[in-house]
C-alpha angles and dihedrals in degrees: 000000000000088000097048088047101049081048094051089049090049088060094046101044100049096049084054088057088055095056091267101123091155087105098034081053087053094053098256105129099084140101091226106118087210085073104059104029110133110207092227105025098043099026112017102044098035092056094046084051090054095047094041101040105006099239126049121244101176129045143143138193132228105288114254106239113238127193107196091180087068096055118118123274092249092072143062119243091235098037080048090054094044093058089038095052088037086060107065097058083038083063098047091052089057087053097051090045094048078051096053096049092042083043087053098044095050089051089048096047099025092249112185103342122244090332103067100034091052083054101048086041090058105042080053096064103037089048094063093046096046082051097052093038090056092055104061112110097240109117142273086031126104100252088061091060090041085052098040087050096057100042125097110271085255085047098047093040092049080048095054088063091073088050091082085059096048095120095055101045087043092058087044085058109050093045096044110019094081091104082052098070111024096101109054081052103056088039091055098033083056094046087050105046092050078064084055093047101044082054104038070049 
């Protein structure tokens, strides 16, 4: 839950850096998970995983409302979309990489004993893969508008045929794009983890 709020907030502050306050005025901008939970992203699906599987492997939190209209004048609607929805994954790799350096200096120290180390480790991990799942260019996650934000007007407009269809993809996704992004994330979790190592030393 921590992952999927300081995501949340990424969207919402920097929007609000950009002039757009509508989800500052809701409430969003905020790190309190409370305020992003989704009854069935965050609740529902997570607890049929468990129970299924035993671990969860798929959530989401309650989408951050944008108002590109409301944007400052020095930037471009879309320009404006792209950093907002870039914002959210660019989180999420801080995140990973703050894991990582915290992962390497409680190896290092002894910091918390197995504990600690299982849940850095985990939010290491979990971090990198939210990141590159949500930059696959499959709406409605952030990587289409990322993508939709930077084509030619012909090109965005021929790309928002396939939104209609978002649920769908989105479903095909989750149960088959596991090969897509396997390997940014094993690129970035090793990047990252030589940073563990060189510190665990």
């Amino acid at each position: 839950m921590l992952s999927l709020s300081v995501h949340e907030w990424a969207h919402a502050a920097s929007a609000y850096r950009l002039g757009d306050d509508t989800a500052a005025r809701m409430g969003r901008m905020t790190l309190n998970p409370i305020s992003h939970v989704d009854p069935v992203g965050t609740l529902l699906l997570p607890a049929l995983q468990v129970l299924a599987t035993g671990s969860v492997f798929f959530a989401w939190a309650k989408p951050v409302p944008i108002d590109p209209t409301r944007f400052s004048r020095r930037i471009s609607m879309s320009k404006g979309t792209v950093l907002v929805s870039a914002a959210g994954p660019a989180s999420n790799l801080v995140l990973a990489l703050v894991s990582a350096i915290l992962l390497g200096l409680a190896l290092r120290f002894g910091w918390g004993g197995e504990a600690v180390v299982s849940l850095l480790a985990s939010l290491f991990v979990l971090n990198i893969g939210l990141a590159v799942f949500n930059l696959l260019p499959v709406p409605p996650l952030d990587g289409s508008k990322v993508l939709h934000g930077l084509l030619p007007p012909r090109a965005a407009l021929a790309y928002e045929q396939i939104f209609p269809y978002a649920p769908f993809l989105l479903l095909a996704v989750v149960f088959f794009g596991g090969s897509l992004i396997r390997w940014p994330v094993v690129v970035i979790h090793d990047w990252m983890l030589a940073i563990t190592r060189a510190i665990a030393g």
